[in-house]
DOBA-937195 format. One record per residue (C-alpha): x, y, z; residue number from 1. Coordinates in Angstrom, 3 decimals, m for minus. Layout:
# residues N
<vogu px="X" py="Y" pz="Z" num="NUM"/>
...
This chain:
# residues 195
<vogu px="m8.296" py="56.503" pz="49.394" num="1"/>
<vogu px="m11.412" py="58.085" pz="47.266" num="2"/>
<vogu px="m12.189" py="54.667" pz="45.829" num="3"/>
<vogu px="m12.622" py="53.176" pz="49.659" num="4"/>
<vogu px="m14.791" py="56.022" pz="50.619" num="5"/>
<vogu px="m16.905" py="55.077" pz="47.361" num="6"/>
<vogu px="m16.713" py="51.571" pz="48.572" num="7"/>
<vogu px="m18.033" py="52.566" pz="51.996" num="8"/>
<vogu px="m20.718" py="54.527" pz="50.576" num="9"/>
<vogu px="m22.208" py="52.466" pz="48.846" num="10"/>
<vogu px="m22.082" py="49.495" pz="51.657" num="11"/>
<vogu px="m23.588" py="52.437" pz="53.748" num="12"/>
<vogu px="m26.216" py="53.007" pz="51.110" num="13"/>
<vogu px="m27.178" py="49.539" pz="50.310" num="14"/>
<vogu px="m27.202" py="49.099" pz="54.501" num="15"/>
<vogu px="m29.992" py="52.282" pz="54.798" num="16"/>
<vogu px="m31.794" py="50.763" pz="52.009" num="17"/>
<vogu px="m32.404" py="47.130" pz="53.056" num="18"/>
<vogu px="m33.026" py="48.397" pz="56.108" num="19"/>
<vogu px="m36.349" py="50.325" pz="55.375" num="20"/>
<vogu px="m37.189" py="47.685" pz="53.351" num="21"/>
<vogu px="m36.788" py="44.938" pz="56.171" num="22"/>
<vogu px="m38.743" py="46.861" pz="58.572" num="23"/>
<vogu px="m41.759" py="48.000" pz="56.264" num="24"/>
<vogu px="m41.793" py="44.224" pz="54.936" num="25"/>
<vogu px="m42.151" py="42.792" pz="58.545" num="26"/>
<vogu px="m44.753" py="45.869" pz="59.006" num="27"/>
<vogu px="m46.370" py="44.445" pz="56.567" num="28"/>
<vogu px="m46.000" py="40.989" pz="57.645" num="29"/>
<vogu px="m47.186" py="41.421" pz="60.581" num="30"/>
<vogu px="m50.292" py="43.297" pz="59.625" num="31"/>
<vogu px="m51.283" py="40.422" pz="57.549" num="32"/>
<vogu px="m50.912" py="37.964" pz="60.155" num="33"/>
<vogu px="m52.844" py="40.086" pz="62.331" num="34"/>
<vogu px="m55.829" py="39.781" pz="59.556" num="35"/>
<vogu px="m55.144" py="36.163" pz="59.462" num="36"/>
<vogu px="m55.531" py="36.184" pz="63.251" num="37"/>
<vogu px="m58.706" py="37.922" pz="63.213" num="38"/>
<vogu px="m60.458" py="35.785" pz="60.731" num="39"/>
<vogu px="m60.209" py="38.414" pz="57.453" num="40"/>
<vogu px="m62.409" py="41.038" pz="59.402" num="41"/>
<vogu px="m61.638" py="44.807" pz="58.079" num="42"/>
<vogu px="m60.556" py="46.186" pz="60.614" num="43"/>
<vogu px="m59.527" py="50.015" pz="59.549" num="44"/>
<vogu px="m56.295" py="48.693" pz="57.810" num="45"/>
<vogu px="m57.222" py="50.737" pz="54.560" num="46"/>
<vogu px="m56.845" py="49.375" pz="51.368" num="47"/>
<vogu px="m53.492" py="47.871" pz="50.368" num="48"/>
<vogu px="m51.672" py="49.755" pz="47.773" num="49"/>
<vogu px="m48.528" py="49.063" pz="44.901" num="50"/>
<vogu px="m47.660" py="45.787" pz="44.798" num="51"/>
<vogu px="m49.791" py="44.269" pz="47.148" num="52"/>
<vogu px="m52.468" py="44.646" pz="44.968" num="53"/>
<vogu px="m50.914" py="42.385" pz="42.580" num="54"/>
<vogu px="m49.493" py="40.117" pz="45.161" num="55"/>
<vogu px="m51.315" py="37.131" pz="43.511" num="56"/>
<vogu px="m51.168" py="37.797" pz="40.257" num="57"/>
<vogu px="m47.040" py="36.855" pz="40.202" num="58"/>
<vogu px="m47.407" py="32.963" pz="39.214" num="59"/>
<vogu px="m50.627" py="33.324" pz="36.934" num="60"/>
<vogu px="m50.163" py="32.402" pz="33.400" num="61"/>
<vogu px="m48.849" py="34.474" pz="31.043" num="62"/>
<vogu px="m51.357" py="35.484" pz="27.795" num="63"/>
<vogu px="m49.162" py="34.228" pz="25.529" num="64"/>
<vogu px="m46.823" py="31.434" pz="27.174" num="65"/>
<vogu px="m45.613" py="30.038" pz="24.433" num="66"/>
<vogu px="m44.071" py="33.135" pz="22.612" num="67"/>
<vogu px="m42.872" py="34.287" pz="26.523" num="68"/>
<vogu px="m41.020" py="30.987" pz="26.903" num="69"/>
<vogu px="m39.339" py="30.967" pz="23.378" num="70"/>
<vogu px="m38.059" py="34.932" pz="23.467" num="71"/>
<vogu px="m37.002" py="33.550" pz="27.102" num="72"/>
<vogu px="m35.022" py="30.786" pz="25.988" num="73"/>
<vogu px="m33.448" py="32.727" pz="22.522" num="74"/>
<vogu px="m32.719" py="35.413" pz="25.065" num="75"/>
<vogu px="m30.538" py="32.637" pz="27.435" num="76"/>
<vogu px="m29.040" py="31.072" pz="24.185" num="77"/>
<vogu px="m27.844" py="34.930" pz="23.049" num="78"/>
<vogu px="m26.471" py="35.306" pz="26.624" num="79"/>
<vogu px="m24.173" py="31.859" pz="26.476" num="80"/>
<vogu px="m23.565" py="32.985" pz="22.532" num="81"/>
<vogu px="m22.307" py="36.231" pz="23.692" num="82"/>
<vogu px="m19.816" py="34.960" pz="26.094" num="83"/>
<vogu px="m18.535" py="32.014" pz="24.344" num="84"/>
<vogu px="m17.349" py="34.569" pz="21.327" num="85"/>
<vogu px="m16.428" py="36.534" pz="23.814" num="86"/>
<vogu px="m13.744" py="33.885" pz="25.432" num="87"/>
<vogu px="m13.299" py="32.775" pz="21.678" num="88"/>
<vogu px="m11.914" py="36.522" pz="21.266" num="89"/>
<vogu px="m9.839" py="36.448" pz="24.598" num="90"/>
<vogu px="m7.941" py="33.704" pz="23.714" num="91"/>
<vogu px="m6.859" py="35.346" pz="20.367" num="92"/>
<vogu px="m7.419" py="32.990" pz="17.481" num="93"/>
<vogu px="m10.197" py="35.257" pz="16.226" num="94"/>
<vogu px="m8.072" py="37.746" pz="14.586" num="95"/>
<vogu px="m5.699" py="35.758" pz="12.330" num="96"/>
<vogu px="m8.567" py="35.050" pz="9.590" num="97"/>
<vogu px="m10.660" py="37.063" pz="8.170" num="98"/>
<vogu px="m14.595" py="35.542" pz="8.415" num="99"/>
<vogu px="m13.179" py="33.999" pz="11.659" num="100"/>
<vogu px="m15.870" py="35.682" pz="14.154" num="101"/>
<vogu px="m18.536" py="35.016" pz="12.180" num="102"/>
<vogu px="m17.716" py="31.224" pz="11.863" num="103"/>
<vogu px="m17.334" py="31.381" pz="15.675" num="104"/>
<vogu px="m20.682" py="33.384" pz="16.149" num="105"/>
<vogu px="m22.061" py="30.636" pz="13.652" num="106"/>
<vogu px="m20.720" py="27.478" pz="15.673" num="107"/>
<vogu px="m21.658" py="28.899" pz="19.113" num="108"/>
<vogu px="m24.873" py="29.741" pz="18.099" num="109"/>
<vogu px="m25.530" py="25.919" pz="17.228" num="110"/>
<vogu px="m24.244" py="24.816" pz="20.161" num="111"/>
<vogu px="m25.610" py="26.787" pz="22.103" num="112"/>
<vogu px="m28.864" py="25.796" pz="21.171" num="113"/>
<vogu px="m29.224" py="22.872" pz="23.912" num="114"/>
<vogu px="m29.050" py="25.968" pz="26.045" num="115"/>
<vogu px="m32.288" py="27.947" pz="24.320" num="116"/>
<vogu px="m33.989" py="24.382" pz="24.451" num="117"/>
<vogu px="m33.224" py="23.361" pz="27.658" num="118"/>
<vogu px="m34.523" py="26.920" pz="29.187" num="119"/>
<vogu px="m37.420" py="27.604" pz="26.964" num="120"/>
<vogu px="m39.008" py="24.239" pz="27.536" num="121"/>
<vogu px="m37.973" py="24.491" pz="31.564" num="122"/>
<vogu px="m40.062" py="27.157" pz="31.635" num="123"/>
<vogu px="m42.915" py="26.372" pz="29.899" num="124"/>
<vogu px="m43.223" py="23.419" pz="31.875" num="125"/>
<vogu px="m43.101" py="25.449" pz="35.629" num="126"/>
<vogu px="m46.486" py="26.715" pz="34.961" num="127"/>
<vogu px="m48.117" py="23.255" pz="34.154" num="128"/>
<vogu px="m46.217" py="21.306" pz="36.823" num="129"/>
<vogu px="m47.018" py="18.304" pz="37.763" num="130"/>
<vogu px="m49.238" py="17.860" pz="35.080" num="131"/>
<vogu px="m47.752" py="16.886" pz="31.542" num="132"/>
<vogu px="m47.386" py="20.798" pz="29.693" num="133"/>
<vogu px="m49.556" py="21.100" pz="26.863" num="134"/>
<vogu px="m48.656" py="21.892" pz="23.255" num="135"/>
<vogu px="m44.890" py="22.181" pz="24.318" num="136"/>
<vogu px="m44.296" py="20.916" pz="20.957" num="137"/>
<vogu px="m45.344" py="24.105" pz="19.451" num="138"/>
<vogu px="m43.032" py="26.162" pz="22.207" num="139"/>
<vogu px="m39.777" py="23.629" pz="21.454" num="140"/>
<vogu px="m40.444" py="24.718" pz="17.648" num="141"/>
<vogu px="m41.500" py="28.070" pz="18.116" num="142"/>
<vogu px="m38.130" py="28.277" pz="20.422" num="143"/>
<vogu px="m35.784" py="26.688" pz="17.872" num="144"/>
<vogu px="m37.396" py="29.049" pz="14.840" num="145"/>
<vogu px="m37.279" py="32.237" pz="16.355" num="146"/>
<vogu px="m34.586" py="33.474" pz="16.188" num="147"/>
<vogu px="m33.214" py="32.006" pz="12.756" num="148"/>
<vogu px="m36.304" py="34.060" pz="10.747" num="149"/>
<vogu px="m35.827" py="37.354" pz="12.442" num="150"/>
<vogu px="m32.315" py="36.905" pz="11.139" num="151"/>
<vogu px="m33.359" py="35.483" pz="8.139" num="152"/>
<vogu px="m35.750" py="38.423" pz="7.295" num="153"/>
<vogu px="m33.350" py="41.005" pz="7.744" num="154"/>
<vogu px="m30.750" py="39.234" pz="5.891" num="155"/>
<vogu px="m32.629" py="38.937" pz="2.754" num="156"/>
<vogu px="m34.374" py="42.391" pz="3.468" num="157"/>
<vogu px="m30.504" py="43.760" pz="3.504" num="158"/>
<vogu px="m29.679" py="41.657" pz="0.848" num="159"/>
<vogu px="m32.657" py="42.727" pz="m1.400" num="160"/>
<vogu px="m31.478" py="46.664" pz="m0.566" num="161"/>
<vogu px="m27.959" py="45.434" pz="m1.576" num="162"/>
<vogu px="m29.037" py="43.919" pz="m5.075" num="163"/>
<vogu px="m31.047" py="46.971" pz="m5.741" num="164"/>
<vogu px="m28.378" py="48.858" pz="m5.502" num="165"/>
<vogu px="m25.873" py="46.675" pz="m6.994" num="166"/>
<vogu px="m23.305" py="46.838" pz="m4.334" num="167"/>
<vogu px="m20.816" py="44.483" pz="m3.362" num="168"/>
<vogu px="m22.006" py="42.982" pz="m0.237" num="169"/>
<vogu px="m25.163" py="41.063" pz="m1.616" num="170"/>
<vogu px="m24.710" py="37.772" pz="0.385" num="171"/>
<vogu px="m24.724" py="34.545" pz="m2.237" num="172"/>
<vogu px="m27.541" py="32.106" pz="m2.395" num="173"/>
<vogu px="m25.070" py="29.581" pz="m0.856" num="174"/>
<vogu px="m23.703" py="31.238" pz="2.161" num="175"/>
<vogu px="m27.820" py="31.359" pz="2.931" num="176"/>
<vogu px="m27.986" py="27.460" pz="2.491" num="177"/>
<vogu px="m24.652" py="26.503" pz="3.971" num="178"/>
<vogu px="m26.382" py="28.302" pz="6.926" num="179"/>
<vogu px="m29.535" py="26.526" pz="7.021" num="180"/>
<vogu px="m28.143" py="23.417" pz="6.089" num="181"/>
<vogu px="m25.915" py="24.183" pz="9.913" num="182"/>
<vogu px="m29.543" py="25.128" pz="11.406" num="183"/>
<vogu px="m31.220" py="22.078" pz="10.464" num="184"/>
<vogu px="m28.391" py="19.682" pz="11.165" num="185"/>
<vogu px="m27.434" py="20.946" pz="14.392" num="186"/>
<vogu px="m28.844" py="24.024" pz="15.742" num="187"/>
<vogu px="m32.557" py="22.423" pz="15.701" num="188"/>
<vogu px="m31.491" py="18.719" pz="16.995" num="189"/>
<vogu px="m30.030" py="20.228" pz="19.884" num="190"/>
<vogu px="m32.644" py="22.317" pz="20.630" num="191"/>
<vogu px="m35.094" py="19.535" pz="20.471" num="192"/>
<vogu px="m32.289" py="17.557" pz="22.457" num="193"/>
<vogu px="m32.834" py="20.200" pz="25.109" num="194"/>
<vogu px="m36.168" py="20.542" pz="25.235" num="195"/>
């Protein structure tokens, strides 16, 4: 009973909510068409506040497109890496090796790198559209390098603390080029591929 009044709450909510906002946006629609009407004359309607002052800045370029595009597609390539270890995990055959999740993470990371290609380079084209997109050679590189030297970097800076320190867990010098020997075979074709 307490979870259906919760329910209905929050249908009642989200009903009193879009409900201001459909009547202030067709206030608001309406006073612009009224401007329109009147041939842009100021008529006493004030000054427009929020976001209508930045009402046509929403589909200007970005500064820096190229980095936006790449963090964009890593960020859509960690989001389909996530959830294909995840259903890796659900269906159980995870847990009977050890180093089995991180061989998964490693494998859906390179496949999943159509995905980062596809996105990043989607993206990067909308803004130049129909025009051919300019220097989306450096975003389909910049996308596919990203984020392989973040990790790299804090791998080596963790296994340079680890060395120091003579522990255990210093990663070998192989396990780093079995890894980029998986990057450059596969993770960086099918980025390109998706680009």
């Amino acid at each position: 009973f307490s979870i259906f009044n919760s329910f209905m709450m929050v249908i009642f909510l989200c009903g009193l909510v879009s409900l201001i906002l459909m009547r202030t946006l067709k206030n608001d629609y309406a006073k612009y068409r009224s401007e329109e009407v009147l041939d842009g004359m100021d008529h006493g309607f004030g000054d427009d506040s929020g976001w209508k002052q930045i009402h046509g800045d929403v589909f200007r370029v970005p500064a820096y497109l190229t980095m936006y595009a790449a963090c964009y597609g890593t960020g859509m390539q960690l989001i389909f890496l996530v959830f294909g270890v995840i259903m890796l995990a659900i269906l159980g055959r995870l847990y009977v090796d050890p180093g089995a999740m991180v061989s998964a993470g490693l494998a859906c990371y390179a496949l999943t790198s159509i995905v980062a290609g596809y996105s990043s380079g989607s993206l990067y084209n909308q803004y130049f559209y129909p025009k051919p997109a300019r220097n989306w050679i450096k975003c389909m590189i910049l996308t596919a390098t990203l984020l392989p030297m973040v990790c790299l970097c804090a791998a080596i800076g963790l296994n340079l603390v680890s060395w120091y320190f003579q522990t255990i867990s210093v990663v070998p010098l192989k396990a780093f080029v079995w890894i980029f020997g998986i990057w450059l075979l596969f993770a960086a074709p099918l980025t390109v591929l998706g680009t």
